[in-house]
N, C-alpha and C positions, 0 to 999 in steps of 0.2 A: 494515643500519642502519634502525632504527625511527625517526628523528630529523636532519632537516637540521638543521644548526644554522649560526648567523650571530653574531660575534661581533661589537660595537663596542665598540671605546674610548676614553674620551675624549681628548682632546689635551691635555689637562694633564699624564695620564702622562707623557707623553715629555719633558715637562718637569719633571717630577718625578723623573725616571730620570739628565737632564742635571745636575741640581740635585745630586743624589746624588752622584754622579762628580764634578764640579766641589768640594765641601767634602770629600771624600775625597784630592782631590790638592793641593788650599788645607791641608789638615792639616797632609801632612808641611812644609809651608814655614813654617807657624804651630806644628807643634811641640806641635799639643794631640789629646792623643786626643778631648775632648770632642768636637769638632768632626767625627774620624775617624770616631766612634760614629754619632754624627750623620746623618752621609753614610750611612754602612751602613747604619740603620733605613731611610731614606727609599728607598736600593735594595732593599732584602729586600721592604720593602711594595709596591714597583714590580714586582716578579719577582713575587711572591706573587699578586698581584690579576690580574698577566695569565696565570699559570699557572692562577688558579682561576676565570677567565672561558674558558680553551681548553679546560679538562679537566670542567665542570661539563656535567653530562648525560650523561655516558658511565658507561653501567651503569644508565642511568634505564630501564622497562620500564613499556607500556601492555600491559595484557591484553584484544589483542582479540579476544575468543568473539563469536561469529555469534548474533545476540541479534533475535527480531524479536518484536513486543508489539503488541496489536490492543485499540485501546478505539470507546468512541460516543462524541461528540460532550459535552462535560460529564463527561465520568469522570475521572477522576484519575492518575497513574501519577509514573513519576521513571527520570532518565537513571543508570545505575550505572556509573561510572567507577574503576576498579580500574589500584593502581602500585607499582610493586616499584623499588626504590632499593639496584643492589649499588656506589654510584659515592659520590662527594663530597655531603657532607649538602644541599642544597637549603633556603636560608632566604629569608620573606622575595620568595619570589616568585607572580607572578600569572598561573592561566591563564585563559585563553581559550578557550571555546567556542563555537563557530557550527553551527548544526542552521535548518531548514527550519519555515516559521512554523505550519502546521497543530498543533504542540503550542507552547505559552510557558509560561515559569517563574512558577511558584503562588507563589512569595518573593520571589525574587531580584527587584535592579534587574535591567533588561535592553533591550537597544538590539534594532529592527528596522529593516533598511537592504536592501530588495531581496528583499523576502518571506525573508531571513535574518536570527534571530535570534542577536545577539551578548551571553554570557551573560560575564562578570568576578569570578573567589574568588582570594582567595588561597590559596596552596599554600607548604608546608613538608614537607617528607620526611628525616630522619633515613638515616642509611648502615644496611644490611641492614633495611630497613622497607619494613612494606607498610602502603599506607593507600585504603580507600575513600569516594569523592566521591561525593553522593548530592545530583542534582540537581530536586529535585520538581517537577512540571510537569499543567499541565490542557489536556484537549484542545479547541482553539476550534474547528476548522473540519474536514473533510474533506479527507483527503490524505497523500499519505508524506512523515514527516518522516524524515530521516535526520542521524546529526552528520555533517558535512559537514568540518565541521577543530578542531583541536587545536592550541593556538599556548602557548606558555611564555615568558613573561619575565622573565628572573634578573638581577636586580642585585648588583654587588658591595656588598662591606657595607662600602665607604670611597664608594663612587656613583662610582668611575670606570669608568665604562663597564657592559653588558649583557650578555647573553648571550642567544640568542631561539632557541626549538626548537618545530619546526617537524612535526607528523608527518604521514610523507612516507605509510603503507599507507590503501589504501581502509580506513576503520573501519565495521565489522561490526553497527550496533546500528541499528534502526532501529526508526519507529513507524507502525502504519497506523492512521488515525481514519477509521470506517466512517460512509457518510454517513447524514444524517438522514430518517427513512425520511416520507414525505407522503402521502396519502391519495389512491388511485386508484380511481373509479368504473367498474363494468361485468366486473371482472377475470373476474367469474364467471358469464360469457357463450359459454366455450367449452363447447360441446360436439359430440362426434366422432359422424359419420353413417358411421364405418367401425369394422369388428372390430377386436378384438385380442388385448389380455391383460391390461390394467389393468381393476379391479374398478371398477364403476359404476352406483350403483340407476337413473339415467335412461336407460339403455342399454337398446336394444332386441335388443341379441345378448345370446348365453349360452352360457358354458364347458359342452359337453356331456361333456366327459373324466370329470366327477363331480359329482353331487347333493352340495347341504350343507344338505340337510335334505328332511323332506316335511309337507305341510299338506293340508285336507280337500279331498277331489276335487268339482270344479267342472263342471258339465255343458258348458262350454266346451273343458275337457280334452281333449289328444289320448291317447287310448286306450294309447299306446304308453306314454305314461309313466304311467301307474301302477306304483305299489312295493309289488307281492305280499305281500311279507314284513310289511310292515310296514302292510298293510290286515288281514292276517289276525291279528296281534298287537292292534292298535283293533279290530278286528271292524266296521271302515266303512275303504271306500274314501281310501286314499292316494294324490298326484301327488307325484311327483320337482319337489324345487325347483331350480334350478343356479343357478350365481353370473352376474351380469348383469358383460360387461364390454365396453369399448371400447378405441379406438386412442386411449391417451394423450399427450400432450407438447405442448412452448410451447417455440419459439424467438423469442427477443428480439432483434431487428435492430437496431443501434442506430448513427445517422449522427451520428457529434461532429462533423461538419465544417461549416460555415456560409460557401461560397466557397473562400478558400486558407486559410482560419486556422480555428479549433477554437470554437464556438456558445457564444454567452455564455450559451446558456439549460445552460451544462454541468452546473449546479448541480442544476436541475430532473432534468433526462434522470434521475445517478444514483443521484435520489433514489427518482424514481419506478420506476426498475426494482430497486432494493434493496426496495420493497412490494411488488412482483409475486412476487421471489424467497420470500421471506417466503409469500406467500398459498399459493403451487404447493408449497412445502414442508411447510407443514401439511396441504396436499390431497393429499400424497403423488403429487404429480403432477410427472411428470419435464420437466427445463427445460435448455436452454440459453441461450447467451450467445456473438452474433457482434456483435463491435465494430470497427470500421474505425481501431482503431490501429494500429500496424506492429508484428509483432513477431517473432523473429526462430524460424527453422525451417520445417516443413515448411508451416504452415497461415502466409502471408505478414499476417495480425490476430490479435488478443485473441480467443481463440476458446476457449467450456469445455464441451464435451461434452456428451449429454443424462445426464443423472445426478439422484439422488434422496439424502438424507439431510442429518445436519447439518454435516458433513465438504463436501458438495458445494456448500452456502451458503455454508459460510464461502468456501468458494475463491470464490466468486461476489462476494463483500463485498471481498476481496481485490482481484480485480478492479477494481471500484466506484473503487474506494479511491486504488487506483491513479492513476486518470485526472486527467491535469490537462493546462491550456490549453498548456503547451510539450510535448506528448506528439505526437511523430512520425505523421502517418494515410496512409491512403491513399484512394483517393478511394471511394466506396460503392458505384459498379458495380464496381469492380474487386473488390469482396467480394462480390455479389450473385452476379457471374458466376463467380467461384471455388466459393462456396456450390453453386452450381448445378449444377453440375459433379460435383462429389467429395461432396459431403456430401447425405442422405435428407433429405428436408422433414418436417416435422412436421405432425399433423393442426391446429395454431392456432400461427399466428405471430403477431408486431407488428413494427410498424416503429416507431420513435421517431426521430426528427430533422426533419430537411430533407427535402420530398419534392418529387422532381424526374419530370421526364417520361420522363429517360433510367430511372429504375427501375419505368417501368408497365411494362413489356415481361416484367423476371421475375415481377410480380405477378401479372398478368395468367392465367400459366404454372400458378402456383400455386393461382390460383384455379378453372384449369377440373379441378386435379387432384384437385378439391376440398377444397383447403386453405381453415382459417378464416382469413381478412387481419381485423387491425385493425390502427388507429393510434391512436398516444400523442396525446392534445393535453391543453393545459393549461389550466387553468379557474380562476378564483382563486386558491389558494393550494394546491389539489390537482392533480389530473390524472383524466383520463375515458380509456376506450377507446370507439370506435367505428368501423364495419365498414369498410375501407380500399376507397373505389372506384377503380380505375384512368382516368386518363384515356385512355379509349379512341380519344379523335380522335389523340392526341399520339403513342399505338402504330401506330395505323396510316399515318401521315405519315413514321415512322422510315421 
């Protein structure tokens, strides 16, 4: 059953039912059919309205497809409600939707009561009819909105009594508003004092596997490279160029927590790291993402791999997106020291939150490894990085 349902009815019926019976057997002693008639109507209307209050909503049909939709902050979009009616026509009545306030209705009246929005249409559906609800909506704020319930209220068409349906399956449609991205000074401050395999003109290593090009020889040149082939084609000396590359990547450390409860600066934190993600994606520069909310499986947080492309942002906005102040955490050494553990360091991290003295100790680790540290702080209405010092008194007192 796709549909609790709850009937009331009013208390008139039943006196309306009595009323019935009562001129039905006043007839035969009065001797008038009129009266008999009488009585009959008022019973048939009484059976009538409570058979069409018990039986209304069966055969009614919500089509829920697994539906998820991603906008920014100001975009537009609309809830698609789709219903199938194989049961008793449906007049006349009003539903009910409640969904989560990061999207609100671009038309409709609509009630907010608990960061949930309560949206009211009337509805009519016809037997073997399908009909779709198209409710338009703008996105305010950052966050998953999801429809949260579906409620039906059928009136009979004499008003004795309701009829209220209820659906009872987790519904499938949901909305993520990615947050608004803000201005971070310094991002392009990493760079790597170790080899690798990422392409980089300030890199002082070089892919010797293979030359991608040659230029005029330099009395500075080491002998060995020059390219024969190809001094003897110019008729002047050639050097082998190779590709300049280093140890790429950015892990984002990020502490939602502020004590026992989730940082009012939440807002900032996933603003500022939706710009970070953005910048290392157009640098082709691979990034992760460790957040200290809970989440369920092998890695015990919000955790997205180092990865590269536009598939790997989105999952990262996704993310983002995700977080809100009732989101389950766990405390940030307990990520630090799992981090530490099982998962490679990247040659430039950050930290953004709350910085405590219990996390000098992995810092610290990271840094003689020579890992770049920085921290997130916030500056008027942007965000800066700058180099994370540990305090050292506080590590060695541990």
């Amino acid at each position: 059953m796709q549909w609790k349902k709850t009937v009331i009815e009013d208390r008139f019926l039943s006196i309306l039912v009595f009323l019935g019976i009562l001129l039905m057997v006043a007839s035969f002693y009065m001797n008038s059919w009129l009266i008999f008639g009488a009585g009959l109507l008022i019973l048939f209307l009484a059976i009538a309205n409570s058979y069409y209050l018990k039986h209304i909503g069966e055969g009614l049909y919500f089509e829920n497809n697994r539906n998820r939709n991603r906008f920014f902050i100001g975009d537009s979009g609309e809830w698609d409600l789709q219903f199938f009616n194989q049961g008793l026509p449906i007049m006349k009545g009003n539903l009910s939707i409640y969904f989560d306030s990061p999207v609100v209705p671009a038309s409709a009246e609509y009630h907010i009561h608990q960061s949930r929005v309560d949206v009211s249409l009337p509805f009519s559906i016809g037997q073997k009819e399908k009909i779709n609800i198209h409710i338009p909506f703008r996105a305010e704020k950052r966050g998953l909105s999801k429809i949260r319930k579906l409620e039906l209220h059928i009136p009979h068409f004499f008003g004795f009594g309701d009829t209220i349906l209820e659906f009872t399956d987790v519904i499938n449609m949901e909305t993520l508003v990615y947050p608004q991205r803000i201005a971070v000074n310094n991002i392009d401050r990493h760079k790597s004092v170790r080899p690798g395999s990422s392409p980089s003109i300030f890199s002082v290593f070089e892919d010797n596997m293979g030359p991608i090009g040659t230029r005029d020889y330099l009395p500075t040149d080491s002998f060995n490279r020059i390219n024969w082939k190809a001094s003897a084609r110019r008729m002047t000396l050639q050097t082998k160029e190779f590709e300049r590359i280093n140890e790429a990547g950015a892990v984002m450390l990020i502490n939602v927590t502020d004590g026992y409860s989730v940082t009012s600066k939440l807002e900032f934190l996933m603003s500022s790291i939706a710009e970070m993600g953005y910048f290392f994606h157009r640098n082709n520069i691979p990034f992760s993402l460790c957040m200290n909310i809970r989440s369920a499986g092998s890695t015990p947080f919000t955790y997205l791999p180092l990865g590269t492309g536009k598939d790997h942002l989105q999952k990262l906005l996704d993310l983002l997106a995700i977080a809100d102040f009732h989101s389950p955490t766990i405390p940030y050494e307990q990520m630090l020291f799992f981090y530490k553990r099982h998962m490679p360091a990247a040659p430039f991290m950050v930290h953004a939150g709350i910085h405590t003295h219990r996390t000098d100790g992995y810092m610290q680790e990271w840094s003689r490894e020579g890992v770049q540290l920085f921290e997130l702080r916030e500056h008027d209405e942007g965000g800066y990085l700058e180099p994370l010092k540990p305090n050292l008194k506080d590590v060695a007192g541990k």
